[in-house]
PAZAPA-4460 file (N, C-alpha, C; in steps of 0.05 Angstrom, whole numbers, plus 32768, in hexadecimal, padded with zeros to 4 digits):
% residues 88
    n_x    n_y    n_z   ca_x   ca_y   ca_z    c_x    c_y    c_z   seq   type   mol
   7AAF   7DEE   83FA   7AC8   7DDF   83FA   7ADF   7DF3   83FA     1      X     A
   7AEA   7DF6   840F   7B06   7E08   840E   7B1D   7DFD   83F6     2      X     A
   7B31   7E07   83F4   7B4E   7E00   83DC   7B50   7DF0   83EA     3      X     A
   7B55   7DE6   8404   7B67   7DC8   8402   7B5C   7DB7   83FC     4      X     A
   7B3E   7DB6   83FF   7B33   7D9D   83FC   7B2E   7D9A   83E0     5      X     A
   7B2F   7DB8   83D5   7B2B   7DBE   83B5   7B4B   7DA6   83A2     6      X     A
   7B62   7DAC   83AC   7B73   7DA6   83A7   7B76   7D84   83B1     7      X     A
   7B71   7D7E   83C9   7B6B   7D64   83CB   7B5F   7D4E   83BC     8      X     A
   7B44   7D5B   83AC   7B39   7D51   839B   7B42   7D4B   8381     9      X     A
   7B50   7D5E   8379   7B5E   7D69   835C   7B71   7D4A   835F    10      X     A
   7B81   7D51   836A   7B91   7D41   8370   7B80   7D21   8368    11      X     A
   7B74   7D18   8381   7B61   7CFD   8384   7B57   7CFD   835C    12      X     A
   7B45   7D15   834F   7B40   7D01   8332   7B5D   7D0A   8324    13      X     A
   7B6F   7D12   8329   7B82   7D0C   831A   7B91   7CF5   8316    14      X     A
   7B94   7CEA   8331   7BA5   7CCA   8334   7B8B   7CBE   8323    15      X     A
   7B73   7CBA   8331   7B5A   7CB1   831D   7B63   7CB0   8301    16      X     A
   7B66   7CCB   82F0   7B66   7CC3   82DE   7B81   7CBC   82D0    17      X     A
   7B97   7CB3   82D8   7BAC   7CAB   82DA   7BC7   7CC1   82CE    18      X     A
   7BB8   7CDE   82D7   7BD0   7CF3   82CF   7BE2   7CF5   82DC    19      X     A
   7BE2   7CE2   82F8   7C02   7CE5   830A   7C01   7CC0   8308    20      X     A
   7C1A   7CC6   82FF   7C27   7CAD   82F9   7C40   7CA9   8304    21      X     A
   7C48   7C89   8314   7C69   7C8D   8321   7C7C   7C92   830C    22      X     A
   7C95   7C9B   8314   7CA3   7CAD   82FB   7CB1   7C8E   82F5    23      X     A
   7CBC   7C80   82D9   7CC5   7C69   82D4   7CD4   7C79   82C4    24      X     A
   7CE8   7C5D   82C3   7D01   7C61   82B2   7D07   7C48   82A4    25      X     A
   7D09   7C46   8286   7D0C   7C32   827A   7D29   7C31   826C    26      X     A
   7D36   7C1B   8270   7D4F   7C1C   825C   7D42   7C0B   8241    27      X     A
   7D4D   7C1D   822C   7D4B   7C13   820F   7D65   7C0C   8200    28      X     A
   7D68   7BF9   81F2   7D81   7BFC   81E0   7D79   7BF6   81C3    29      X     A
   7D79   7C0A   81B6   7D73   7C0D   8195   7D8D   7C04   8180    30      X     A
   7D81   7BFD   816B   7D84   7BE1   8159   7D92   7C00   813A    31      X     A
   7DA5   7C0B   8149   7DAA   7C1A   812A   7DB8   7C15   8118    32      X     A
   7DB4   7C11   80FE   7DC1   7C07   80E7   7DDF   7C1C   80E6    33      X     A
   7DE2   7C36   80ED   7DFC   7C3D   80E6   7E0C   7C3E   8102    34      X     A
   7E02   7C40   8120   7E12   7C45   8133   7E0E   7C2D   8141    35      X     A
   7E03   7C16   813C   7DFE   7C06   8153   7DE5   7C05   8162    36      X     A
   7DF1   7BFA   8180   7DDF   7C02   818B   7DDC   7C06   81A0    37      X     A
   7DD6   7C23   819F   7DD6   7C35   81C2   7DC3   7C33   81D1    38      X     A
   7DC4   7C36   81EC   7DB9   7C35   8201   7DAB   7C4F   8208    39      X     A
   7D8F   7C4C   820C   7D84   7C6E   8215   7D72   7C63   8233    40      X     A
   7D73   7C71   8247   7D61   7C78   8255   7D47   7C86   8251    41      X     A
   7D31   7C82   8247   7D15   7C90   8243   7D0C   7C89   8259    42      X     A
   7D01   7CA8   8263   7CEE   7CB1   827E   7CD4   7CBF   826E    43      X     A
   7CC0   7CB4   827C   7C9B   7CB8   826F   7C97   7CD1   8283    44      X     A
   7C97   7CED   827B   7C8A   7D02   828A   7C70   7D0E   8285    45      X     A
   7C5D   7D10   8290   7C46   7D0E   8288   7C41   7D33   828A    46      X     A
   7C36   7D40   8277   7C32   7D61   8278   7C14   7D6C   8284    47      X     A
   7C24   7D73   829A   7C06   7D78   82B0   7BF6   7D89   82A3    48      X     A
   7BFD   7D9C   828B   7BDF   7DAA   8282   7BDC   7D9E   8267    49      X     A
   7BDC   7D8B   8261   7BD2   7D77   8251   7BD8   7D56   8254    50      X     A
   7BC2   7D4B   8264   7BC6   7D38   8263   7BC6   7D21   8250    51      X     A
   7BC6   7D28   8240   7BC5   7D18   8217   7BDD   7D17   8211    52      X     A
   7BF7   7D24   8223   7C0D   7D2C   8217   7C1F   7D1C   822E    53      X     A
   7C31   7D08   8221   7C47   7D00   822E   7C5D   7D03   8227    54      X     A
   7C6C   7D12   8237   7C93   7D15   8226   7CA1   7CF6   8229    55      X     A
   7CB1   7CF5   8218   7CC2   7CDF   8223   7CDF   7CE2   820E    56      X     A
   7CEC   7CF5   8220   7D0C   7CF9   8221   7D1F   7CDF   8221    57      X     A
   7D36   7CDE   8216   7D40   7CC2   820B   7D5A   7CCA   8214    58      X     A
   7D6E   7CC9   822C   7D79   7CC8   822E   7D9B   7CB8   8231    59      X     A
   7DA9   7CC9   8223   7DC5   7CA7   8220   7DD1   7CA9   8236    60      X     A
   7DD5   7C85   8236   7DDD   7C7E   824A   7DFF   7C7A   8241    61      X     A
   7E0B   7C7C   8257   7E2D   7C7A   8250   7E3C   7C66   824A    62      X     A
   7E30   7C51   8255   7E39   7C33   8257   7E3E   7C33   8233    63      X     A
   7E28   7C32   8224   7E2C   7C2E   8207   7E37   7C3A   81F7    64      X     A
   7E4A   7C58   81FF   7E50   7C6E   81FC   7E42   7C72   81E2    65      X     A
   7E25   7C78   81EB   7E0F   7C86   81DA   7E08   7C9B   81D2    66      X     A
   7E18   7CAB   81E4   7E18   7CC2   81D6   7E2C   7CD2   81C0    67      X     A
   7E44   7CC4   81C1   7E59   7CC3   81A5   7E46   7CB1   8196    68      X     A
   7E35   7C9E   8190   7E2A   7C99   8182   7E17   7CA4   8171    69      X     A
   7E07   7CB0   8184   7DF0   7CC1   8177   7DED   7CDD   8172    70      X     A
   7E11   7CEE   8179   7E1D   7CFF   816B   7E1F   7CFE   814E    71      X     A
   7E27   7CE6   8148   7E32   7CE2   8133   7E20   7CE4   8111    72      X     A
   7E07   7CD7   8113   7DF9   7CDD   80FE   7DE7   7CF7   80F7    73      X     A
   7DEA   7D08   8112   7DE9   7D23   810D   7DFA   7D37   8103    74      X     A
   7E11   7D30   8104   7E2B   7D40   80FE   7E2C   7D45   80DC    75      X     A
   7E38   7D50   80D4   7E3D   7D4F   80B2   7E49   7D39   80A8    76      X     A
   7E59   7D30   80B2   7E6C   7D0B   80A6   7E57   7CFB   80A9    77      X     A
   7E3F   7CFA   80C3   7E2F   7CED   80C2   7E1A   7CF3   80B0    78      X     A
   7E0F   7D03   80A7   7DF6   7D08   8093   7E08   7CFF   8076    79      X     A
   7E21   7D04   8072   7E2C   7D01   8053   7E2D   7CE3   804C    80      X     A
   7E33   7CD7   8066   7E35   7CB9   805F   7E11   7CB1   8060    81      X     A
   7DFB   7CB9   8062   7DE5   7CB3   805A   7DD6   7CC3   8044    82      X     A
   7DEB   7CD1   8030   7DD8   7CDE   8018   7DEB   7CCA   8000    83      X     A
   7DCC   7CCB   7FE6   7DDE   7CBC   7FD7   7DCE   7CC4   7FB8    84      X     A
   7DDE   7CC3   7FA0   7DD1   7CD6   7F90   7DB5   7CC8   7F86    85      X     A
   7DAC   7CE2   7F7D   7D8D   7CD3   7F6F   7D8E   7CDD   7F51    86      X     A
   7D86   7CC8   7F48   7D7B   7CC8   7F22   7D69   7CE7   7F21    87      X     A
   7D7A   7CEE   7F10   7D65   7D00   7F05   7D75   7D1F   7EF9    88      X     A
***
């Protein structure tokens, strides 16, 4: 069997075992108790030298201006307004 046909194959049990997947794009809008609720784009990328491993990056979308949103509970004003003292 020469490389192309070697590579041809590879290819053929990979769709088989469903490691090439069409690329999708899902809109989400999350339910957050301090900002609302923003809009993300998550895309499913599948990691060609492990196929056990799927990324899925969450990207904001503008419409909800989501990303001044989800600045915000990372920032220091945002972490102070979620600490609160404890007994002891």
């Amino acid at each position: 069997m020469d490389a192309a046909q070697q590579v041809v194959r590879r290819r053929r049990e990979d769709a088989e075992r469903r490691d090439i997947e069409d690329a999708g794009q899902i809109r989400k809008e999350l339910d957050h108790p301090l900002v609302g609720l923003p809009a993300v784009e998550s895309t499913a990328m599948k990691v060609p030298a492990r196929p056990d491993l799927t990324i899925v990056p969450h990207t904001p979308l503008p419409e909800a201006n989501t990303a001044v949103k989800l600045e915000w509970p990372a920032s220091p004003e945002g972490r102070r307004g979620s600490m609160y003292p404890v007994a002891g």
